[in-house]
C-alpha positions as CSV (number, residue, x, y, z in Angstrom):
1,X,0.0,0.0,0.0
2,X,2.5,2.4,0.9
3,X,4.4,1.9,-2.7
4,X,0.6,2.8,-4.0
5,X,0.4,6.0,-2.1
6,X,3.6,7.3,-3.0
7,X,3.1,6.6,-6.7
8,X,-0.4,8.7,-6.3
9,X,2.3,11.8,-4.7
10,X,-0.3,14.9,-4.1
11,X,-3.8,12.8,-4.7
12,X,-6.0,13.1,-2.0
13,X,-7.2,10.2,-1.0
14,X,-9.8,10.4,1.1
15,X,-13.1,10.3,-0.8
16,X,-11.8,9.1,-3.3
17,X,-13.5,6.5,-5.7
18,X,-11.6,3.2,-6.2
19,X,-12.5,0.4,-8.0
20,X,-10.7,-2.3,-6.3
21,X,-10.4,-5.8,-9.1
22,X,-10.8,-9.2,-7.2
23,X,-11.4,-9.8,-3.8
24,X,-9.3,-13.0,-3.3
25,X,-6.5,-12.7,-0.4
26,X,-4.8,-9.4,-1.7
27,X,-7.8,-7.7,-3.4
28,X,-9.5,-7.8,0.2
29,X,-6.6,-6.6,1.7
30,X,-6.2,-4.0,-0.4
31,X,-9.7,-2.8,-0.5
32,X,-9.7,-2.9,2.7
33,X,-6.6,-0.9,3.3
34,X,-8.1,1.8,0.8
35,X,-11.0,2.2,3.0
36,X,-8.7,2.2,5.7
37,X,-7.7,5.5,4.1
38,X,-10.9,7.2,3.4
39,X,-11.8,5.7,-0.2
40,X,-14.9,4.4,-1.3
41,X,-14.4,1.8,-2.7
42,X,-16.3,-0.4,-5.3
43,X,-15.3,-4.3,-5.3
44,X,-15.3,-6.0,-8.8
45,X,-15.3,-10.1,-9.0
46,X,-16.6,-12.4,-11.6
47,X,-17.0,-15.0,-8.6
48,X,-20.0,-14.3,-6.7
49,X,-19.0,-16.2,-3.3
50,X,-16.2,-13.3,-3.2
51,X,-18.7,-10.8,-3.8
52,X,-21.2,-11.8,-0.7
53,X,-17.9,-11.5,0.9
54,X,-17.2,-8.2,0.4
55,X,-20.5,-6.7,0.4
56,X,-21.1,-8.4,3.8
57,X,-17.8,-6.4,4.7
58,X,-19.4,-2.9,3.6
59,X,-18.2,-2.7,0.1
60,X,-20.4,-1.8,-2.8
61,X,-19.9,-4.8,-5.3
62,X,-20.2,-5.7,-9.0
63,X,-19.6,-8.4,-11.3
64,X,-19.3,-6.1,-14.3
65,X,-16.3,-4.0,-14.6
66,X,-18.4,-1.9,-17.2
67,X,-20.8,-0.6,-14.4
68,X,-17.9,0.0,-11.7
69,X,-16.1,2.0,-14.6
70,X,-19.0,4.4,-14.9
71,X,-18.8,5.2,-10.9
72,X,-15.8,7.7,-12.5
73,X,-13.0,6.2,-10.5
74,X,-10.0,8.0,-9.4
75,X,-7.7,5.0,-8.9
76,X,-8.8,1.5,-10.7
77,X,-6.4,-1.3,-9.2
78,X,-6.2,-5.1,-9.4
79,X,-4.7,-8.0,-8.7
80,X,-7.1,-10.8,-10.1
81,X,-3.6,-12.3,-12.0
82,X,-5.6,-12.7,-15.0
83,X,-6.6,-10.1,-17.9
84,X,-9.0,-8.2,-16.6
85,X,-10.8,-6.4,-20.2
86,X,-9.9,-5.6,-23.4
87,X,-8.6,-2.0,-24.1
88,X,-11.4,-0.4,-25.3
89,X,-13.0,-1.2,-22.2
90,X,-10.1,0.5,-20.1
91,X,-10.6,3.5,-22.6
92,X,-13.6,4.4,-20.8
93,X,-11.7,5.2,-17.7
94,X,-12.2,8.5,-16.8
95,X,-8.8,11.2,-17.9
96,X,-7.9,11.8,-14.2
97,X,-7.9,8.5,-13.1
98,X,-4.9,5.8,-12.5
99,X,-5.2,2.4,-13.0
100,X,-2.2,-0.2,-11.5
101,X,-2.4,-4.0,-10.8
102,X,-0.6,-5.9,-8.5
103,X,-0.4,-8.9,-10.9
104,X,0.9,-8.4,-14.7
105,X,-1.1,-10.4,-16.6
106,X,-4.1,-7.5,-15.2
107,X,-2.9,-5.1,-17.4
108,X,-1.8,-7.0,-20.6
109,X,-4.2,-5.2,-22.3
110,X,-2.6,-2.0,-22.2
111,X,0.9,-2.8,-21.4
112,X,3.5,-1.6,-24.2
113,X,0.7,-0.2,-26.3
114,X,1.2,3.3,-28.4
115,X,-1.1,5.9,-27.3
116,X,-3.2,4.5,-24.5
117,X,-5.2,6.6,-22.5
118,X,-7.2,8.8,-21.4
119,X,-6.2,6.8,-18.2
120,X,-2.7,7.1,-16.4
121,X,-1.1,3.7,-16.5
122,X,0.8,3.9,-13.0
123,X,4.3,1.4,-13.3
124,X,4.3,0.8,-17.1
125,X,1.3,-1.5,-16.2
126,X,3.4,-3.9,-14.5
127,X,2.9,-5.6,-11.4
128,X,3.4,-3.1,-9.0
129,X,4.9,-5.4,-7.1
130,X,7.9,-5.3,-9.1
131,X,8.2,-1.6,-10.3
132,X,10.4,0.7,-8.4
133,X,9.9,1.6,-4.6
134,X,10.0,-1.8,-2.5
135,X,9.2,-4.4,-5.3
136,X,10.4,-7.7,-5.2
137,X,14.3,-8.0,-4.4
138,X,16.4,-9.3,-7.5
139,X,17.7,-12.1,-6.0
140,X,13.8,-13.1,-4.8
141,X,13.0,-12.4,-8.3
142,X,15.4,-14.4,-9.5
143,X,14.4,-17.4,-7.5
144,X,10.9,-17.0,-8.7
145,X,12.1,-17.3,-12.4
146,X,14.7,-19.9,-11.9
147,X,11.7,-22.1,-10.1
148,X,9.3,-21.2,-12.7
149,X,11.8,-22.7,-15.3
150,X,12.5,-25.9,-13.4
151,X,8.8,-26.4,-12.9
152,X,8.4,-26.0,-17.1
153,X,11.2,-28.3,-18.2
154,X,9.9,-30.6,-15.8
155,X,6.3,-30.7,-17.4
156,X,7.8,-30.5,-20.3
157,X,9.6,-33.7,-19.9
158,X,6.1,-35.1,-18.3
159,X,4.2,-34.1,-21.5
160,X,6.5,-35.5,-23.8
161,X,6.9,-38.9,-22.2
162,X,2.4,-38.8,-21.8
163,X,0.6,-41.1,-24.0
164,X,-0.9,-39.5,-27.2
165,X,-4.3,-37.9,-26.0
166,X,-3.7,-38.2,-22.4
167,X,-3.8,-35.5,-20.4
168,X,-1.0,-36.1,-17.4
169,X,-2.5,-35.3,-13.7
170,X,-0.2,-33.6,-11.3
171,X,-0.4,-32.4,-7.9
172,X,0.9,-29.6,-5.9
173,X,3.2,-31.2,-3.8
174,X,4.9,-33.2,-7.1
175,X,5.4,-29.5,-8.2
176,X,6.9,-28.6,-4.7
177,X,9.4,-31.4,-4.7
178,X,10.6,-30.9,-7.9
179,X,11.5,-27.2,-6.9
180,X,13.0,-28.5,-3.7
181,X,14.4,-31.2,-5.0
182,X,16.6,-29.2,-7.6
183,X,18.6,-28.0,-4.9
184,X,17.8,-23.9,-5.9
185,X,16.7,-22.9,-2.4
186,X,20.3,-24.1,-1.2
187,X,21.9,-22.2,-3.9
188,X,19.6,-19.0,-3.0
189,X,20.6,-19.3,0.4
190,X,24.4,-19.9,-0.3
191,X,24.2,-17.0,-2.2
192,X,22.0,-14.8,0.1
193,X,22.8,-15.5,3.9
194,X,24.9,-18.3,4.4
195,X,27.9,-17.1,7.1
196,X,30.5,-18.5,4.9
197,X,29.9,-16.1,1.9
């Protein structure tokens, strides 16, 4: 939150209209921590369990991102870690009002594009997560990627050796292993904070 506020330098916050995308762990925390600072905030999810949630924690709620963008937002922010609309749809943001995610795929819409707008697209619509102020650490970076590569060559190597048609079941704690097992949290921690470095 405190990355968020001192991207938005100057903007008064209190009062102000957010629309707040997903309410799974972070979006509630978030939306919570936005009213926390005086903004009314409007709670978009496609899931309707997570929007009985939220209005049964005081937010106003929608399913349709359409209808929360005509509430004239000053700040639209989410972290659903999926593509949340099509351009044209974040278009109709109002001229004064910022939009940032807290996942990158959010944003994929409107990341890299020519000429978007009218909106402000705060962090080069990147996980905020990872643009400037306290984003994620290289080196924890770093381990994200290198598991995320040991996790696909390993599927890889699963897929190729599957039967034709067959669709190869896996579960969480194969995935887990396989990341463990590779021996890259040693390394990390070699690297990191081991005493003899």
């Amino acid at each position: 939150m405190r990355r968020l506020r001192e991207a938005l330098r100057g903007e008064k916050l209190i009062g102000m209209r957010v629309v707040s995308v997903g309410y799974g762990t972070l979006g509630a925390r978030l939306a919570s921590s936005l009213r926390s600072l005086g903004c009314r905030v409007v709670v978009v999810d496609t899931d309707h369990l997570q929007l009985i949630s939220a209005a049964e924690n005081g937010f106003e709620t929608t399913p349709d991102l359409d209808e929360a963008i005509r509430t004239r937002p000053k700040l639209l922010v989410s972290s659903t870690g999926e593509r949340i609309a099509e351009r044209s749809t974040l278009e109709q943001l109002p001229a004064d009002c910022y939009l940032t995610a807290f996942a990158t795929a959010d944003l994929s819409a409107v990341t890299g594009v020519e000429g978007f707008g009218p909106a402000t697209v705060l962090g080069d619509g990147r996980s905020f997560n990872l643009y400037q102020f306290e984003g994620i650490p290289n080196g924890g970076y770093d381990l994200y990627r290198a598991a995320t590569f040991i996790v696909l060559s390993r599927l890889a190597a699963l897929v190729d050796g599957a039967e034709a048609g067959a669709a190869p079941s896996l579960a969480l704690q194969t995935v887990n292993d396989w990341i463990r097992d590779s021996g890259v949290y040693t390394r990390y921690y070699d690297l990191y904070f081991s005493s003899a470095r």
